[in-house]
C-alpha positions as CSV (number, residue, x, y, z in Angstrom):
1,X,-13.0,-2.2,12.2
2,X,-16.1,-0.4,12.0
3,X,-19.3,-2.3,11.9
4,X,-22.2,-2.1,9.7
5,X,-24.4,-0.6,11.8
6,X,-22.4,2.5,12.4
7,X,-21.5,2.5,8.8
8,X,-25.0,3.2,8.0
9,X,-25.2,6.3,10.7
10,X,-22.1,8.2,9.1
11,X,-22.8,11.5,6.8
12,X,-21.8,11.3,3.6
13,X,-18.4,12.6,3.5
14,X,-18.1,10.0,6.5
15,X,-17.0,6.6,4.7
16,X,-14.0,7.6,3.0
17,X,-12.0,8.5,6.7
18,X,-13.9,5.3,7.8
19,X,-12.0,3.3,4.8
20,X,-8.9,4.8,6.5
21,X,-9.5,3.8,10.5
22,X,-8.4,-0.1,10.1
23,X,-4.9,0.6,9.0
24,X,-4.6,3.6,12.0
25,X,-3.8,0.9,14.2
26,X,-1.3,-0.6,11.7
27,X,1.2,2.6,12.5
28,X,2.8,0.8,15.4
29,X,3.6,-2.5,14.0
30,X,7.5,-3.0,13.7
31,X,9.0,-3.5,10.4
32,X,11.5,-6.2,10.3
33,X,15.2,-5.3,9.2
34,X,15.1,-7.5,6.2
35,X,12.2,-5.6,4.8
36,X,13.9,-2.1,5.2
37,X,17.3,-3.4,3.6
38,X,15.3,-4.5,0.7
39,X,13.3,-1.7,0.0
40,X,16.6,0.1,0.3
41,X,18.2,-2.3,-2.1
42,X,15.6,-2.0,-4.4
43,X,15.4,1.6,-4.2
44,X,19.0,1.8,-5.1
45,X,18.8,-0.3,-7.8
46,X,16.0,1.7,-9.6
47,X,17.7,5.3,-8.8
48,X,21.0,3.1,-10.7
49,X,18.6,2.7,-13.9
50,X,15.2,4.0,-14.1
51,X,14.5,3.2,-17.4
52,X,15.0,-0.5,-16.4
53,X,11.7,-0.1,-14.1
54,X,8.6,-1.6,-15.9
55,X,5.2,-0.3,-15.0
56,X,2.6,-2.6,-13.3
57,X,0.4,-2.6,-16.1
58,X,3.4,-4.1,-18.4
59,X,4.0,-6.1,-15.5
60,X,1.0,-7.8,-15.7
61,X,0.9,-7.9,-19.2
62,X,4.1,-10.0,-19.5
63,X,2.5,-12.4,-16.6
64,X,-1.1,-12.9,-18.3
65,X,-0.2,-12.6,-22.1
C-alpha cells in the first residue's frame, strides 16, 4: 500500500494509478473452484432470462424500503 508520505510527492495525474497498486498484487491469488462454478452458474442463469435480472439500485430498494 502506498503511504502518506509518498502520496503527497505524486503529480497530479499520479493518485488515480496509485488507487490501482494495492489490488496489483491481488492478480496471483487463486480462486477457489466453487467460486468459478458459481459465477458460471449464475451466468448461465441470467443469459437463460435476462429480464429476470434486477438492477442494484432496485436491489436495494426492495432491501431498505
Amino acid at each position: 500500500m502506498i503511504s502518506v508520505a509518498k502520496s503527497k510527492t505524486l503529480p497530479v495525474n499520479g493518485p488515480p494509478q496509485s488507487v490501482e497498486e494495492p489490488w496489483d498484487d491481488q492478480a496471483d491469488i487463486p480462486i477457489p473452484q466453487w467460486q468459478i462454478d458459481e459465477v458460471r452458474r449464475r451466468l448461465a442463469e441470467y443469459e437463460k432470462n435476462p429480464v429476470g435480472a434486477v438492477t442494484w439500485e432496485e436491489l436495494e430498494k426492495e432491501i431498505l424500503g
